[in-house]
C-alpha positions as CSV (number, residue, x, y, z in Angstrom):
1,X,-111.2,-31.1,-30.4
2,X,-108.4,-30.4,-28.1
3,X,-109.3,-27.0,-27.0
4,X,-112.7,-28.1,-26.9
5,X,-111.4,-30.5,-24.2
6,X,-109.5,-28.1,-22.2
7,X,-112.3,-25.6,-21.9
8,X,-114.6,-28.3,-20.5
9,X,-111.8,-29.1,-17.8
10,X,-111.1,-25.8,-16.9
11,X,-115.1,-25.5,-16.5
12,X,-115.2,-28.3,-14.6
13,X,-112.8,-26.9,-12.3
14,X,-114.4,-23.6,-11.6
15,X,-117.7,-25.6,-11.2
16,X,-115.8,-27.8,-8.4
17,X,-114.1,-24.8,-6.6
18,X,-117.8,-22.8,-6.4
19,X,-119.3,-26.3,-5.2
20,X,-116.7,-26.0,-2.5
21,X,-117.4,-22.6,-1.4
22,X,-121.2,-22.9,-1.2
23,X,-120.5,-26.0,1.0
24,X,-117.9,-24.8,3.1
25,X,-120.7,-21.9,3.8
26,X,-123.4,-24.4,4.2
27,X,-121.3,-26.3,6.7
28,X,-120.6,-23.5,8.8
29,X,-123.6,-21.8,9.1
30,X,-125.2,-25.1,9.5
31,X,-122.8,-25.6,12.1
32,X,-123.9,-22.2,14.1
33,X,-127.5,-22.9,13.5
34,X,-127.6,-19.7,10.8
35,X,-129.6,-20.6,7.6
36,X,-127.8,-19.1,4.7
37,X,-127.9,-15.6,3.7
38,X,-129.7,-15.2,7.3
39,X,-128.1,-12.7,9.7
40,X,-125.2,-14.3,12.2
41,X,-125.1,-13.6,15.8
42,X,-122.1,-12.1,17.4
43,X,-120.9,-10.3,20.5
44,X,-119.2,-6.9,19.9
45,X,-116.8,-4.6,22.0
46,X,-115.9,-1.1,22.1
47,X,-112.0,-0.2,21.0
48,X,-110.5,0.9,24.1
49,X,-108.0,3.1,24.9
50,X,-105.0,2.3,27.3
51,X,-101.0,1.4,27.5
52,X,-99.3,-1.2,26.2
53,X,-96.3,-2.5,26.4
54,X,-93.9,-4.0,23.9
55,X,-92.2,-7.1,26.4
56,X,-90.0,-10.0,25.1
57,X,-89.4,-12.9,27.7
58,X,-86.2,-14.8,27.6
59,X,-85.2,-18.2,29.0
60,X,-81.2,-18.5,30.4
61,X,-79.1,-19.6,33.1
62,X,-77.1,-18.1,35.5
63,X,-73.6,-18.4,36.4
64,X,-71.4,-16.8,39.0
65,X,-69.6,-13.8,37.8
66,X,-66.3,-15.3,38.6
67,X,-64.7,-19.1,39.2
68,X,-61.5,-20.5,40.1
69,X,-60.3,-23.9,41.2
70,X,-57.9,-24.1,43.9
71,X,-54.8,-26.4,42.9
72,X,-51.2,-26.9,44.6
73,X,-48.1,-25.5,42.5
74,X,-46.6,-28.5,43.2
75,X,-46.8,-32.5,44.2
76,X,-47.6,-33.9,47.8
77,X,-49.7,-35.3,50.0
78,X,-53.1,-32.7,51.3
79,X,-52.1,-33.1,54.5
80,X,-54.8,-30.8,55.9
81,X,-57.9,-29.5,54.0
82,X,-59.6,-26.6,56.3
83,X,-62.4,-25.3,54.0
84,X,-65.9,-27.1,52.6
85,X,-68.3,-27.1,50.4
86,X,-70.4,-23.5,51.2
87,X,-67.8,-22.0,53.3
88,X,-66.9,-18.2,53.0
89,X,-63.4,-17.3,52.0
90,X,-61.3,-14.7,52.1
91,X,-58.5,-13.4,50.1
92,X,-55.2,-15.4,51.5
93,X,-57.0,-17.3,53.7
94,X,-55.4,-20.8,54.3
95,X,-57.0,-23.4,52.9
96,X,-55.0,-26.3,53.2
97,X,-51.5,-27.6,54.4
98,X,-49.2,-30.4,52.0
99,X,-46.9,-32.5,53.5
100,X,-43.9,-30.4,54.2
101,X,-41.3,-32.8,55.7
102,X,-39.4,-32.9,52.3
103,X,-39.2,-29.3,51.3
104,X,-38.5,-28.2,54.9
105,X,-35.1,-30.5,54.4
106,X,-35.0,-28.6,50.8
107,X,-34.5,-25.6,52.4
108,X,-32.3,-26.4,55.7
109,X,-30.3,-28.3,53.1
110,X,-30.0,-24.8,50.8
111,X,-29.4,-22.5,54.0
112,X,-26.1,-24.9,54.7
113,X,-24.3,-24.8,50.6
114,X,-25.4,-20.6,51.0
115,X,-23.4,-20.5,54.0
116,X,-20.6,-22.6,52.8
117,X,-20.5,-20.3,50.2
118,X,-20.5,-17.4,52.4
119,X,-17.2,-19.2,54.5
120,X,-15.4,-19.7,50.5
121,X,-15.8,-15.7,50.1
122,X,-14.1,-14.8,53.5
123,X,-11.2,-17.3,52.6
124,X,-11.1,-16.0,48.9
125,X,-10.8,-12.4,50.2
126,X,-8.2,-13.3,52.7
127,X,-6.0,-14.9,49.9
128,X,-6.5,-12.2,47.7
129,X,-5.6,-9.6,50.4
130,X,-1.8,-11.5,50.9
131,X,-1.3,-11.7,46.9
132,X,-2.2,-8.2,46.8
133,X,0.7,-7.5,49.9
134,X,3.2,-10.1,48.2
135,X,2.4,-8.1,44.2
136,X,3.2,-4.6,46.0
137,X,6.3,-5.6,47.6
138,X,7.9,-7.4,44.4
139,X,6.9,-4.5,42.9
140,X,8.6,-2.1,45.3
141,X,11.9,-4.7,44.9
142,X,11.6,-4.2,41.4
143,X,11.6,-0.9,41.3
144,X,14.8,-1.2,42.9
145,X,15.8,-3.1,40.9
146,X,16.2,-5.6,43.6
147,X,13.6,-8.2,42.1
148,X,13.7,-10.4,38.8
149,X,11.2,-9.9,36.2
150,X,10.1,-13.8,37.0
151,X,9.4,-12.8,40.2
152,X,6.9,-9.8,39.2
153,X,5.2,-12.0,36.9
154,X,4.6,-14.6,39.4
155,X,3.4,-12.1,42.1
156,X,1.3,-10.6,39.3
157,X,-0.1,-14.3,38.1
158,X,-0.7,-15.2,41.9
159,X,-2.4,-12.1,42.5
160,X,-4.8,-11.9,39.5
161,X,-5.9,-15.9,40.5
162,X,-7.0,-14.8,43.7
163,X,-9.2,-12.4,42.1
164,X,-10.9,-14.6,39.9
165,X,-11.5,-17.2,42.5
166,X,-12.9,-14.4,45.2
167,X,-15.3,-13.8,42.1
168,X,-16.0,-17.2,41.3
169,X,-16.7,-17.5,45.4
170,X,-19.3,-14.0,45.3
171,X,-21.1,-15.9,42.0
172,X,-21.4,-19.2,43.9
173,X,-23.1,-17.1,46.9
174,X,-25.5,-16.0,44.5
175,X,-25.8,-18.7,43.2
176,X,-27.0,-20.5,46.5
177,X,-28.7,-17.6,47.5
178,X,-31.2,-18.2,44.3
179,X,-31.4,-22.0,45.5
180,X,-32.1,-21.0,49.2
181,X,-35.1,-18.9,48.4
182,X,-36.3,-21.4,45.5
183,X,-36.8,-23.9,48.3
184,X,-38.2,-21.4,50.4
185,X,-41.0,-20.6,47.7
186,X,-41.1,-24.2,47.2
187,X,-41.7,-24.4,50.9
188,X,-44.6,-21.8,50.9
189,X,-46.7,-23.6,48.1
190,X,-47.6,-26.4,50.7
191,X,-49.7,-23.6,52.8
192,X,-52.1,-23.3,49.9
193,X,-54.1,-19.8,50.1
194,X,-54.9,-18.2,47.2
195,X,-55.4,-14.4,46.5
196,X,-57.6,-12.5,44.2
197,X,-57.7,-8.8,43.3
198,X,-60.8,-7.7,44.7
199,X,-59.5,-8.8,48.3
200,X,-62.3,-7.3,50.0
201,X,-65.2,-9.4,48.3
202,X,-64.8,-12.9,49.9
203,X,-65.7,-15.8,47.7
204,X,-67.8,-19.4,48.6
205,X,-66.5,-22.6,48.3
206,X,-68.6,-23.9,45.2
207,X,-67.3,-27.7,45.1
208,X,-64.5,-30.2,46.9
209,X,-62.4,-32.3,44.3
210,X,-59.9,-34.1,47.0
211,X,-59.6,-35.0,50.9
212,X,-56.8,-35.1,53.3
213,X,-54.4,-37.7,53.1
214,X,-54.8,-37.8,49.2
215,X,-51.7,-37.8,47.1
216,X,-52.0,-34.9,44.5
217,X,-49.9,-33.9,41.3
218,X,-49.0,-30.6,40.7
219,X,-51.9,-28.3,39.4
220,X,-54.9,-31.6,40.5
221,X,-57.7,-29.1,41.9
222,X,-58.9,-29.1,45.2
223,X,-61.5,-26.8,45.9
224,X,-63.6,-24.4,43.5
225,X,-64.2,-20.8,44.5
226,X,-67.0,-18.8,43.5
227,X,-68.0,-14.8,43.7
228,X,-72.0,-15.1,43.7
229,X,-73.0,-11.6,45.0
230,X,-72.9,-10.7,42.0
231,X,-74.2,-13.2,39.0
232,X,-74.6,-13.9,35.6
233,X,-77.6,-14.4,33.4
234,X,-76.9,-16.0,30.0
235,X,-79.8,-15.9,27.6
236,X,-79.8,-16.5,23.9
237,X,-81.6,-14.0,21.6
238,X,-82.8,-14.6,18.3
239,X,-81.8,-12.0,15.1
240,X,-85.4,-10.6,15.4
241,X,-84.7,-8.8,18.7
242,X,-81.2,-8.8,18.6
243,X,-81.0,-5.3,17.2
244,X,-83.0,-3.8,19.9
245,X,-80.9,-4.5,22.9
246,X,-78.7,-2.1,24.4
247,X,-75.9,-2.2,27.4
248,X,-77.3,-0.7,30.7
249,X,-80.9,-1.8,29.3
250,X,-82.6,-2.8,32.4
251,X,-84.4,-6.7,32.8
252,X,-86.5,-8.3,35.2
253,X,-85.3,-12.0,36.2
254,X,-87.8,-14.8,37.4
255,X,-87.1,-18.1,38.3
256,X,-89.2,-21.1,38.9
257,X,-87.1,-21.7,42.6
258,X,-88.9,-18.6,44.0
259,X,-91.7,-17.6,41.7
260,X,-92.9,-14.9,43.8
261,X,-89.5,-13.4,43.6
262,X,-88.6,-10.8,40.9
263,X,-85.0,-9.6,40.7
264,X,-83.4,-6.5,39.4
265,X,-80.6,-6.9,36.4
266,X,-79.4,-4.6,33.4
267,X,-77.8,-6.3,30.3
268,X,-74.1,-6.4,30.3
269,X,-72.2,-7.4,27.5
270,X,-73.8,-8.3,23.9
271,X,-71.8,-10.6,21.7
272,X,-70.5,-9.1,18.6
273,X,-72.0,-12.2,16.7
274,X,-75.4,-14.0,15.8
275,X,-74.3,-18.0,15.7
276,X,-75.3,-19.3,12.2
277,X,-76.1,-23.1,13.7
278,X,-78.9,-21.6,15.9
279,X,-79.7,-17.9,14.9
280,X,-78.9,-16.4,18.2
281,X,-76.7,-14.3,20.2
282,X,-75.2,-14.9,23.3
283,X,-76.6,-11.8,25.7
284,X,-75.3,-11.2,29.6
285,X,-77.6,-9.7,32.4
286,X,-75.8,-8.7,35.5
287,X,-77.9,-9.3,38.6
288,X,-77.3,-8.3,41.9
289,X,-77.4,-10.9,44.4
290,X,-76.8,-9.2,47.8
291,X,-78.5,-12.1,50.4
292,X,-77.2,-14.8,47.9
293,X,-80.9,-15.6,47.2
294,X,-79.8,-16.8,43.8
295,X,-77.8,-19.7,42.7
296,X,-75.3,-20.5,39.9
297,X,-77.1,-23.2,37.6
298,X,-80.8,-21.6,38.4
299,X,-82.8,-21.8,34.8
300,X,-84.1,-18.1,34.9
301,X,-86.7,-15.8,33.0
302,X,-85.1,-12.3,31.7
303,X,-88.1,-9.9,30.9
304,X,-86.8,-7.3,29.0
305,X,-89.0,-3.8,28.0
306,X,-88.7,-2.5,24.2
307,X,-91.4,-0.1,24.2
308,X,-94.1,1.3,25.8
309,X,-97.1,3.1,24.2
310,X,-100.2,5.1,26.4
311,X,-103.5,6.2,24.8
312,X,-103.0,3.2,22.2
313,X,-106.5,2.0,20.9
314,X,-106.3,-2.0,21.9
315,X,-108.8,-4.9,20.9
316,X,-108.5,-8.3,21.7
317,X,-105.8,-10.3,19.9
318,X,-108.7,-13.0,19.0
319,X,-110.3,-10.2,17.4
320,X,-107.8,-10.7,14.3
321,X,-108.4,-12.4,10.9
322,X,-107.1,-12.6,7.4
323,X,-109.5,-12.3,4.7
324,X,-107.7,-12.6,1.2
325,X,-104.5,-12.2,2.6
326,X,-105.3,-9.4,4.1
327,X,-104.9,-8.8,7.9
328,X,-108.7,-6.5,9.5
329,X,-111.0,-6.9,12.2
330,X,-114.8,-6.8,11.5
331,X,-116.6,-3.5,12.7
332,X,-120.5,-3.3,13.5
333,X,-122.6,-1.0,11.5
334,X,-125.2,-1.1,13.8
335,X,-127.6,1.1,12.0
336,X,-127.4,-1.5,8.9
337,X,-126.8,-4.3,10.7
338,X,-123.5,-5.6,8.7
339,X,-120.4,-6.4,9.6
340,X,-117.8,-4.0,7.9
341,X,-113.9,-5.6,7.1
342,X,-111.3,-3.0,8.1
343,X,-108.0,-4.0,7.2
344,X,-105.5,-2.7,9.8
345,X,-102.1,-2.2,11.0
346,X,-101.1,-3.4,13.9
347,X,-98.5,-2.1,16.5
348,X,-97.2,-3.7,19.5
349,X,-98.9,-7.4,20.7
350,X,-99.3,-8.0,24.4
351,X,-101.3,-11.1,25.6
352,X,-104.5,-11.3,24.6
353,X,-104.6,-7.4,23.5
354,X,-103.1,-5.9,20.4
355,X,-102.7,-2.2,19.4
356,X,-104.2,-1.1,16.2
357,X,-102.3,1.8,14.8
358,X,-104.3,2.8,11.7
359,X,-107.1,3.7,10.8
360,X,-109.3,4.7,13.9
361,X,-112.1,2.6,14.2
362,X,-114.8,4.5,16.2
363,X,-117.5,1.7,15.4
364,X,-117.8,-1.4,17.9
365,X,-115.9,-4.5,16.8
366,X,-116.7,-8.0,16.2
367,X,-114.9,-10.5,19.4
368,X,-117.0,-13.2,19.0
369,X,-118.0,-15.0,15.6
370,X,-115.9,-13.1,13.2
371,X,-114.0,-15.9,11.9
372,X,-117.6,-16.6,9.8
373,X,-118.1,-13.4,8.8
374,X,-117.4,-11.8,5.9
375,X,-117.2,-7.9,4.2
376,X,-121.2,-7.0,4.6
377,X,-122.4,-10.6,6.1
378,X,-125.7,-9.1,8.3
379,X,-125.0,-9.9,12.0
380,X,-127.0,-9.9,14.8
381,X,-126.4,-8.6,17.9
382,X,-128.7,-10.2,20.3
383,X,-130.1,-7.9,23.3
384,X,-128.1,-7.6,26.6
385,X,-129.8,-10.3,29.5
386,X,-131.7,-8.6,31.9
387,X,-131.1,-8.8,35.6
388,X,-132.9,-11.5,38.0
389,X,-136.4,-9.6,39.1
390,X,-135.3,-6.3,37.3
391,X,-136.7,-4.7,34.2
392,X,-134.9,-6.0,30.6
393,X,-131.6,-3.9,29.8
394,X,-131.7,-2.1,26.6
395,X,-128.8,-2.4,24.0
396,X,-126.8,-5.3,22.4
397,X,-124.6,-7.0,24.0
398,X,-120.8,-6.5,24.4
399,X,-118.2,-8.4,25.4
400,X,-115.8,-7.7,28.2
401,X,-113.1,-5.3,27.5
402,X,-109.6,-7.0,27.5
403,X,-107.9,-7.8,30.8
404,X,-104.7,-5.7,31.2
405,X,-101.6,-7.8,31.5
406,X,-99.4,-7.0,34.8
407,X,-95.7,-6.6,34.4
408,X,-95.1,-10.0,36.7
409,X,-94.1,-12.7,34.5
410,X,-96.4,-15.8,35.7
């Protein structure tokens, strides 16, 4: 009784799912006028022949290709700020004054203990020249036996203390030396102007973080300075395309603030790593930026070429189905009216065109009405329109090749 029970379910079933089909293919063929098992108009096309191009766009930013801020070594008040936002700047340039008053007395205050210092040298040396005279005469006395032995020993004693003070005296001239041109540097960081290696690139002033007459702490910033003539572009690239990229692989850049504008750049540097959060890879594009056109912040467009293939057979991406998980196109057999599924390969996608790469299809192809069609439905091809006062053109009618793509991104 049980499998009596199961094989009427299972019948059941079938009977539902071929219900479904024939109305599904009532439906649609009601829905394009067609009465079933008559013939289905469509348009066909030719497979043409032309070059493709296999093109990835990507979407970034750009940044300058170096930045620095501007900050003093040390605490004051800006006394002077001689540089704004947008100015050109170049290497040691002065760019703003501290107040001063304070580490000038540093230093006139270091010049006086260095020569004090100097002064307790020439005394030291003067002592230790009369010790010296005064050692070498008790010594000629002794010799003589004219002098004690105390009397050595304390010319000796005497004469080896003026020795260590003279260089105890030389140290502390050092010593004050060091100070003197500590102060001195100390001194020179209120005249802020920075340097960079490149000295013969200037660099823009990119923002303004204080004014004159505000008090700043050692290292607060001041000004930002930025090197746009050459920049940046950052653009994230997903694992599928990832392994296709190469350094010195040249890219087109767009961007939205001059769309008419296209702008030359090669890729840079490719990080060593795919980030697991979002799947991509962190890719730079130098760009040249010569007239400073371009901007750091600009959202930009990186067009970047993979491949490119000429004499490729191209039909119109629409052209594409899947019939039991296959992926064709439908040709014409225009002697027997039926439309033929030819599963295919396809090669590089571009737009609204897409290259087949096997097999060759020499027949005309189905652009318009395939996704109705099935392997042998009959199709007809109604006759080409003839021209206004002109005789009636012979032939079906075909659809307009597909529009090559220009390189430009829109």
């Amino acid at each position: 009784m049980k499998k009596r029970l199961v094989t009427l379910l299972i019948l059941a079933v079938v009977l539902a799912l071929v219900g479904w089909q024939v109305y599904i293919r009532l439906t649609a063929a009601a829905a394009t006028g067609q009465r079933p098992g008559a013939a289905m108009a469509v348009a066909v096309a030719p497979v043409h022949k032309g070059a493709i191009l296999d093109v990835q766009v990507f979407t970034g930013s750009l940044l300058p290709k170096s930045q620095f801020v501007v900050s003093p070594k040390i605490a004051g008040r800006l006394e002077k700020l001689l540089v704004d936002i947008g100015d050109e700047i170049k290497s040691g340039q002065l760019l703003a004054e501290l107040d001063s008053a304070e580490y000038a007395r540093e230093v006139e205050q270091a010049k006086a203990e260095f020569e004090v210092a100097r002064a307790t040298v020439e005394e030291c040396r003067s002592t230790l020249d009369e010790s010296k005279r005064a050692y070498d005469r008790v010594v000629a006395l002794r010799e003589k036996q004219i002098a004690s032995a105390s009397e050595l020993d304390a010319a000796e004693g005497t004469y080896r203390r003026a020795q260590a003070r003279r260089r105890v005296a030389e140290a502390l001239v050092d010593q004050r030396d060091a100070a003197l041109k500590a102060a001195e540097i100390r001194l020179s960081y209120t005249r802020i102007g920075p340097d960079w290696p490149d000295a013969d690139q200037p660099r823009i002033v990119g923002e303004r973080y204080a004014d004159a007459g505000q008090l700043l702490k050692a290292n607060d910033p001041i000004v930002s300075l930025l090197d746009i003539r050459t920049l940046t572009g950052v653009i994230n690239v997903t694992e599928r395309d990832y392994p296709r990229l190469r350094i010195g692989q040249p890219a087109e850049i767009t961007t939205d603030a001059f769309p008419q504008d296209t702008f030359t750049g090669r890729i840079a540097r490719i990080a060593p790593l795919v980030r697991e959060t979002s799947r991509e890879a962190r890719v730079e594009v130098e760009i040249a930026n010569a007239d400073l056109k371009l901007k750091p912040g600009m959202f930009v467009r990186a067009r970047i070429e993979f491949g490119r293939h000429d004499n490729a057979a191209l039909v119109p991406s629409d052209a594409i189905v899947r019939r039991n998980d296959r992926q064709g196109l439908f040709a014409a057999d225009l002697a027997a009216r039926k439309a033929r599924f030819v599963p295919v390969t396809l090669g590089i996608v571009q737009g609204d065109r897409t290259e087949i790469l096997e097999p060759e299809i020499r027949d005309p192809i189905v652009v318009t009405g395939q996704h109705l069609l099935e392997d042998g439905t009959p199709i007809l091809i109604p006759e080409k329109r003839a021209p206004e006062n002109g005789p009636p053109a012979a032939g079906p009618a075909e659809a307009p090749p597909p529009q090559a793509q220009g390189s430009k991104i829109p």
